[in-house]
N, C-alpha and C positions, 0 to 999 in steps of 0.2 A: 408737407405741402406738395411735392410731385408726387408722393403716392394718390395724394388728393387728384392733382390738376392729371394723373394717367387714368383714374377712375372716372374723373369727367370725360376725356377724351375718348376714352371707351365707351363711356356712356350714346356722348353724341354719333361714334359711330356704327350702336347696336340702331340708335334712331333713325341712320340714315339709311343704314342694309334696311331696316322696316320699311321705311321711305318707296327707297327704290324697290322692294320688294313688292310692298302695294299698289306702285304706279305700275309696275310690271304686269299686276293680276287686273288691274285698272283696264289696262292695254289691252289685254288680251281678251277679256270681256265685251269692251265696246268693240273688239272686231268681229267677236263670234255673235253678239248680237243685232251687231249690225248690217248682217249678211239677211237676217232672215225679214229683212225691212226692204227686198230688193225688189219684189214687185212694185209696191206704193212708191220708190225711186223711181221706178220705169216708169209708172204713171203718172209721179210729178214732171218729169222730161217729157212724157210727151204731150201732157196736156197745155205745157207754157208758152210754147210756139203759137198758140193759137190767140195770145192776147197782144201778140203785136201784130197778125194779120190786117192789114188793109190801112195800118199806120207808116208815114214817111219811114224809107230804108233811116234817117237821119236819128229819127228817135227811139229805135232799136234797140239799144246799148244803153242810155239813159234808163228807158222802160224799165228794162231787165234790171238794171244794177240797183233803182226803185224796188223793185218784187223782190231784188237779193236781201236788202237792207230789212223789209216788210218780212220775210221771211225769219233772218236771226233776231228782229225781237220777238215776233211768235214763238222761235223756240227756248231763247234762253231769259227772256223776260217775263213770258207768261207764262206757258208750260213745264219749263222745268223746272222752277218753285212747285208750282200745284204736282208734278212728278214727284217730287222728292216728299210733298206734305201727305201724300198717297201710298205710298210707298210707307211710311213712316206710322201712321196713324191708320189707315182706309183699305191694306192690302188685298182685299178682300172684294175691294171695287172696283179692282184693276180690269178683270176681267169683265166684267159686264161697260166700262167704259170700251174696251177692245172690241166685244159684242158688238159693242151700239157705232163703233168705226166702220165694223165691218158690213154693217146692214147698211150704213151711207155709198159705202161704195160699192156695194152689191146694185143699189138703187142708182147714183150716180151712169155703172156700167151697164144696166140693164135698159135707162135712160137712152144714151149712145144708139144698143143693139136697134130700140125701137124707132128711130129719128132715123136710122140708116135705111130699116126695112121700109120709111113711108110715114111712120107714125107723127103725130104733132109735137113741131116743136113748142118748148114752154119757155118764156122768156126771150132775153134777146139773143142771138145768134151774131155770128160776124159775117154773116148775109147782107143786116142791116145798114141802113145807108149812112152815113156819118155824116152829121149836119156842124156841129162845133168839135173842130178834132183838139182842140184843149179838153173843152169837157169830156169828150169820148175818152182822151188818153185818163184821165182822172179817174173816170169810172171802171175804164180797163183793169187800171193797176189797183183801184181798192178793190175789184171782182177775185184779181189773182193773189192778191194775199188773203183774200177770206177762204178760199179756196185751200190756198198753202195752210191756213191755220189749222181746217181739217185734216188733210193729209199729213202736216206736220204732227202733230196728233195725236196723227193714227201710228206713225213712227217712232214718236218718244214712247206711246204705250206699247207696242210691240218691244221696243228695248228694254223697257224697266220691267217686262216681262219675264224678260230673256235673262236678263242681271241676275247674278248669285255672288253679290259682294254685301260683307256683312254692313258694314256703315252708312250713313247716308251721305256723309261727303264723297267716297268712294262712288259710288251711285250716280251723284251731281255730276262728279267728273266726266264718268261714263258716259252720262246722256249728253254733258256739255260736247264730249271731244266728236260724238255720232252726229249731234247738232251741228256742227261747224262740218264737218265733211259731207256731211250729205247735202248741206245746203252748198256748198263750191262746187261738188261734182254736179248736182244738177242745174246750176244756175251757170257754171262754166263750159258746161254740153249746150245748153239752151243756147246760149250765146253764140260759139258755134256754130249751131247748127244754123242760124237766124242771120249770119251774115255770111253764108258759104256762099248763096248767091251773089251774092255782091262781089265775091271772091271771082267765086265764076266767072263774072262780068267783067271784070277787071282783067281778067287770064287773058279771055274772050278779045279783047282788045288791044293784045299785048304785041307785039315783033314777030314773034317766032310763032311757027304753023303747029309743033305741038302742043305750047301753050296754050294757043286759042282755039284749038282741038279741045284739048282738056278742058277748057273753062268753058267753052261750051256741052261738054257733055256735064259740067260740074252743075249749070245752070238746068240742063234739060233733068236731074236727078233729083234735085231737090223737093221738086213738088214730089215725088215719089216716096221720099224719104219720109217729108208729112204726112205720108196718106199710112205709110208701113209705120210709121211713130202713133199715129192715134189707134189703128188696130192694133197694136201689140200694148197698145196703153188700157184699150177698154180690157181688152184680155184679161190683162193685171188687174185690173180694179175685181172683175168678177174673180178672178182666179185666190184673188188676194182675199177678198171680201169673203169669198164661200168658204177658206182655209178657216180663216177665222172663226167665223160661225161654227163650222165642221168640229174646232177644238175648245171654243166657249160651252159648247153646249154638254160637250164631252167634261168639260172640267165641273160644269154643276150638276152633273149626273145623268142627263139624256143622252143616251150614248146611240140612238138610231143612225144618225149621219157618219159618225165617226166610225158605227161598225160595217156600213155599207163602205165610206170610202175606204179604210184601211183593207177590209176583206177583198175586195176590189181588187187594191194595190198586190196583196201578197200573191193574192191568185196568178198576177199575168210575170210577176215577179219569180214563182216557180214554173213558169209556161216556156219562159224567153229565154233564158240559160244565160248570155254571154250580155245580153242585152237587156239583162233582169231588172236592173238599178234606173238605167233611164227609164225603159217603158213602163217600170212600178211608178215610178214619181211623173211620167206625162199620165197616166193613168189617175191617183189619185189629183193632179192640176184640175183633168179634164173634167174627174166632177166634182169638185168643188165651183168649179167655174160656172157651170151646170146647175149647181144649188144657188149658185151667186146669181145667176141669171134668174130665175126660177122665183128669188126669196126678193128681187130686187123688180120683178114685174108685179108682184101680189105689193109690192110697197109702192111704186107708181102709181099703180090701180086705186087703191087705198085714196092716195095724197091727192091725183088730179080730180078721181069719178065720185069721191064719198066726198071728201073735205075742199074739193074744187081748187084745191091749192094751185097756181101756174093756169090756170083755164082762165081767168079773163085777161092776163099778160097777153094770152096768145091770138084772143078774140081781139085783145086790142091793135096786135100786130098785126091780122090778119086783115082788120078793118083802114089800119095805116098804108 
């Protein structure tokens, strides 16, 4: 009997070294895969700011914590089921769903470029004048979690990507622990950044002359801080979008894009010597950003001039 109950005890704790050994490899996977999901973060941060514009400082923190909540069932209720039944059964379709992310947000960012140069907007805008701010805020927050469902998405499928763990519960894990942190980090930046003026404002108001130095300068930054948030956001989505593309296309065998950008890269890579490594990777960014751009105005073109999609939205707005 104790040679038994020493054999069980050994047993359980070859189970546990496995355990912990897995969750170890667990760990260390969703970190490295969660690194290459950092553009689509930048651009879910900067794009969320803009669904509580022109709504009470009051409802602020509600909204967001709303789009937080909207956000973790997109990823772990809907998504990463259908991740892991992909993964499991469909590997093979991974990448052409990543494709099809990437070509949203090449379009999404190309969207942006063209609204900023003058071009028509499609849809409503936070221009628009707000007649029922209940319904507004209702419509706000189901816009940004539809929103989130895409980009979330686009994040689970870059991860399970990324993933080289043999199992599927391993996998689950992975995408669950990437799930829960990226949705904190960017919904607890949002947050943030969306009540700093209010911070400001309060400093602004305070006793002391540095205080309300600083809280006015806190408040005079922040519209600046949106305006550098949505251009570093569109950046990402092209940046992000044409990457993708650039290595979809490469993985089913068109390798034109990939060997332009890569050749690109190496080229300025042996030019810069000390400085090889950043100016290779701003080099292959800037054109994929550039195909992102490029492949996301031919899919505008497409959507609003052939299929009219967004054209009577904006004949409507324009007529309101």
């Amino acid at each position: 009997m104790p040679s038994g109950l020493v054999a069980l005890l050994d047993d359980v704790s070859i189970i546990a070294r496995t355990a912990a050994a897995s969750m170890d490899d667990i760990s260390v996977a969703a970190a490295r895969a969660g690194t290459k999901t950092a553009g689509v973060v930048i651009d879910d941060a900067a794009v969320t700011p803009s669904y509580v514009t022109g709504l009470s400082p009051a409802r602020e923190l509600p909204i967001i914590w709303k789009i937080t909540k909207g956000s973790l069932f997109n990823k772990l209720v809907i998504l990463l089921p259908g991740a892991i039944l992909l993964s499991e059964f469909l590997p093979w379709l991974i990448i052409y769903i990543l494709m099809l992310g990437g070509a949203f947000l090449c379009y999404e960012g190309a969207e942006k470029v063209m609204e900023k140069l003058g071009g028509a907007k499609h849809g409503k805008t936070v221009d628009d004048p707000i007649e029922d701010p209940v319904a507004f805020e209702k419509e706000r927050v189901s816009g940004a979690i539809r929103t989130d469902l895409i980009l979330s998405a686009e994040i689970m499928a870059i991860v399970l990507n990324e993933l080289d763990l043999p199992s599927w519960w391993e996998r689950g894990i992975a995408l669950g622990i990437v799930a829960i942190a990226v949705t904190i980090a960017v919904y607890g930046t949002v947050a943030i950044i969306v009540k700093l003026d209010d911070i400001g404002l309060a400093l602004s108001r305070s006793g002391g002359a540095a205080k309300r130095k600083f809280g006015e300068g806190l408040v005079a930054f922040v519209p600046k801080l949106l305006i550098a948030l949505s251009f570093i956001g569109t950046i990402a989505m092209l940046w992000v979008g044409g990457g993708i593309i650039i290595h979809g296309t490469h993985e089913i065998g068109f390798d034109l894009f990939y060997d332009i950008a890569h050749g690109a890269e190496y080229a300025v890579k042996g030019a810069t010597g000390a400085l090889s490594g950043v100016l290779g990777w701003l080099t292959y960014a800037a054109i994929s950003a550039v195909l992102g751009l490029a492949l996301g105005i031919v899919i505008a073109f497409v959507l609003h001039k052939v299929f009219k999609i967004g054209h009577d939205e904006h004949k409507a707005a324009e007529a309101h």
